[in-house]
C-alpha positions as CSV (number, residue, x, y, z in Angstrom):
1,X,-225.1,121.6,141.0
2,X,-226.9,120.9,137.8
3,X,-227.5,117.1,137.4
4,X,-229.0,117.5,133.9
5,X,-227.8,115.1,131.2
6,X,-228.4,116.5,127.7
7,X,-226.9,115.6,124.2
8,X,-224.6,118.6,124.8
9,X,-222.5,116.0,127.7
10,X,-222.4,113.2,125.3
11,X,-220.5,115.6,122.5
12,X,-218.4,116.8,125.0
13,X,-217.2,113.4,125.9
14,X,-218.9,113.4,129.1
15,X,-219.4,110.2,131.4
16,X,-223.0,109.8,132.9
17,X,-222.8,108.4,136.1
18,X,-224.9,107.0,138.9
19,X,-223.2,108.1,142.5
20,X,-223.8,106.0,145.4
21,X,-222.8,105.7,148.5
22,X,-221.2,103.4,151.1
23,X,-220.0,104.8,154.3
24,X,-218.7,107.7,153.8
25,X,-217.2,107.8,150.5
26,X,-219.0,108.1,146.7
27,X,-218.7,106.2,144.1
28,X,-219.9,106.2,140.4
29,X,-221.2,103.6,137.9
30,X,-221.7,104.4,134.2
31,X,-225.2,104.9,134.4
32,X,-226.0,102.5,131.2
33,X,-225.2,99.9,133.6
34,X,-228.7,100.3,136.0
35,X,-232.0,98.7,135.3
36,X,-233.6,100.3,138.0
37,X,-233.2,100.8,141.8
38,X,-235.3,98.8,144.7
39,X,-235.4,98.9,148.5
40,X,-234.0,96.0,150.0
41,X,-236.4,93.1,150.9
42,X,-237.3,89.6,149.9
43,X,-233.9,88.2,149.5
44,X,-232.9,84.5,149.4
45,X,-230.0,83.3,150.6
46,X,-227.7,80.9,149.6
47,X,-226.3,78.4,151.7
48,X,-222.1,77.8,151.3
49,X,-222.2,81.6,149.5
50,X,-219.8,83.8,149.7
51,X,-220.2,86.3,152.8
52,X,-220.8,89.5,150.5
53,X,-223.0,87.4,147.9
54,X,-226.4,88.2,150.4
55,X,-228.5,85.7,148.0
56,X,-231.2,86.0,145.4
57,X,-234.3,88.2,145.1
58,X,-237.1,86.9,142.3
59,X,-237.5,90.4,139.6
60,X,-240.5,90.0,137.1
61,X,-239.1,85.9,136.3
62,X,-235.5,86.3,136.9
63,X,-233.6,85.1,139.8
64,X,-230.9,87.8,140.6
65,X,-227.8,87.9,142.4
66,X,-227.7,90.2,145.0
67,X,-223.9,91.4,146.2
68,X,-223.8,93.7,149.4
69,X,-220.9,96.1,148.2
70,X,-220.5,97.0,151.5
71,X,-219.4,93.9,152.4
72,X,-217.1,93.4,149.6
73,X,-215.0,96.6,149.9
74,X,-214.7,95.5,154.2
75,X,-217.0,97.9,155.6
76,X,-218.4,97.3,159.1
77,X,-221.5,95.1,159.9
78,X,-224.3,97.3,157.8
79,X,-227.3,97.3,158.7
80,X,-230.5,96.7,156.3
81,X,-234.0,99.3,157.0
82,X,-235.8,100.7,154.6
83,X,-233.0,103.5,153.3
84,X,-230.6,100.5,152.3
85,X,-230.6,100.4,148.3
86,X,-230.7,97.6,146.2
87,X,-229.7,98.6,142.5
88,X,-230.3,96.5,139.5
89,X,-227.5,96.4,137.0
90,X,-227.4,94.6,133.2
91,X,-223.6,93.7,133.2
92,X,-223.3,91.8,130.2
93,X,-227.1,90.7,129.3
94,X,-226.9,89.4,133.0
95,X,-228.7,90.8,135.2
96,X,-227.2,91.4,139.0
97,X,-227.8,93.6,142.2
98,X,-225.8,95.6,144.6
99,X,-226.7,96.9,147.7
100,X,-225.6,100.3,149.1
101,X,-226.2,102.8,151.7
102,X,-227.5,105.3,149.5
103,X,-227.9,106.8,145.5
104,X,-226.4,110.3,145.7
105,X,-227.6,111.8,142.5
106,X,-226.6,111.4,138.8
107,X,-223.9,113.1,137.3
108,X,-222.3,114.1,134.0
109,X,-217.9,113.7,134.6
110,X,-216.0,115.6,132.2
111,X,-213.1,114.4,130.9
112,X,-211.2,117.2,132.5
113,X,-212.3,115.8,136.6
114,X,-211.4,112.2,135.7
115,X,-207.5,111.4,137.4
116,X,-205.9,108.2,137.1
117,X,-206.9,105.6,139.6
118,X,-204.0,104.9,142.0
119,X,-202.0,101.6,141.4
120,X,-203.6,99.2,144.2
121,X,-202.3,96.2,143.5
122,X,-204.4,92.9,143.9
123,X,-207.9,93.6,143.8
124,X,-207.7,97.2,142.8
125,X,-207.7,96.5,139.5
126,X,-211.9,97.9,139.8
127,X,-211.4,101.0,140.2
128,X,-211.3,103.0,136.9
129,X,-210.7,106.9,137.9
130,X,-210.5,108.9,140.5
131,X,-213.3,112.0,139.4
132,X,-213.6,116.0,141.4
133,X,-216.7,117.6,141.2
134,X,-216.9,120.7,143.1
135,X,-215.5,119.6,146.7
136,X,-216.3,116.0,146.2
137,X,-214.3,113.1,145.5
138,X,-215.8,110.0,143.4
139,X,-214.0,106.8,142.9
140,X,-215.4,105.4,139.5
141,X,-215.9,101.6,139.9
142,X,-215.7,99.4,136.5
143,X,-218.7,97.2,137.8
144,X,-218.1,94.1,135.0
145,X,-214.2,93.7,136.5
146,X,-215.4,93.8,140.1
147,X,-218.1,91.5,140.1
148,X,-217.1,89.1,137.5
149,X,-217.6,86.3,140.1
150,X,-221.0,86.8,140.0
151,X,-222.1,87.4,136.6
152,X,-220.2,84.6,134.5
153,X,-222.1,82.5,131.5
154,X,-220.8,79.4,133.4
155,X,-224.0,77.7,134.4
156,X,-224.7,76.0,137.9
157,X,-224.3,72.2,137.9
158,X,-227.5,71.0,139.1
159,X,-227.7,67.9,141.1
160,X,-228.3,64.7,139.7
């Protein structure tokens, strides 16, 4: 399959994506969204943080959030060894990680492989599109909606 993005996608209403994976199943981000991608390492927890919320890693002067997706979609204990992922999104001039199992590839969704997401109630409310390329199945994630938790302008009180 040819991964190539070209202005040709963009005038044909194409979606650039990043795939990932966790478990067994792919998902895609609109690739505007990464800064860059990282192993995992060097992370800071958080005491009193939420479970998924793994703690903060120090990037060139910023202190960044890092979220273990797997975690927050209810996968099984993962591990962490040096294939584990760690990518760097800009969600709103904030800047936050996730960590995954692995980045697939990048691809270019035509409007024509995008379905409409199921209706899953609750927490669904993520998942844009259900998208077919060739024989696989990618579950488009809006990344703003479901980690708005962690990426709000609300400041921190700091003790006094």
């Amino acid at each position: 399959m040819d991964t190539t993005i070209t202005t040709q996608d963009a005038a044909a209403g194409r979606r650039t994506t990043l795939v990932f994976g966790l478990g067994r199943e792919e998902y895609a981000i609109d690739i505007a969204l990464v800064q860059e991608l990282r192993g995992y390492g060097n992370v800071t927890r958080l005491a009193n943080a939420p479970h998924c919320l793994k703690g903060v890693l120090h990037l060139r002067g910023a202190i960044v959030p890092l979220v273990d997706l797997r975690i927050r979609f209810g996968h099984a204990a993962p591990g962490y060894d040096a294939s584990t992922v760690v990518v760097i999104l800009n969600l709103d001039g904030r800047t936050l990680g996730i960590v995954v199992d692995r980045v697939a590839d990048v691809v270019a969704l035509a409007p024509d492989q995008l379905h409409p997401a199921p209706r899953l109630g609750g927490e669904g409310g993520h998942v844009l599109a259900v998208a077919t390329v060739d024989e696989r199945m990618l579950i488009l994630i809006d990344m703003a909606r479901l980690l708005s938790e962690f990426h709000t302008d609300t400041p921190l009180p700091l003790a006094a």
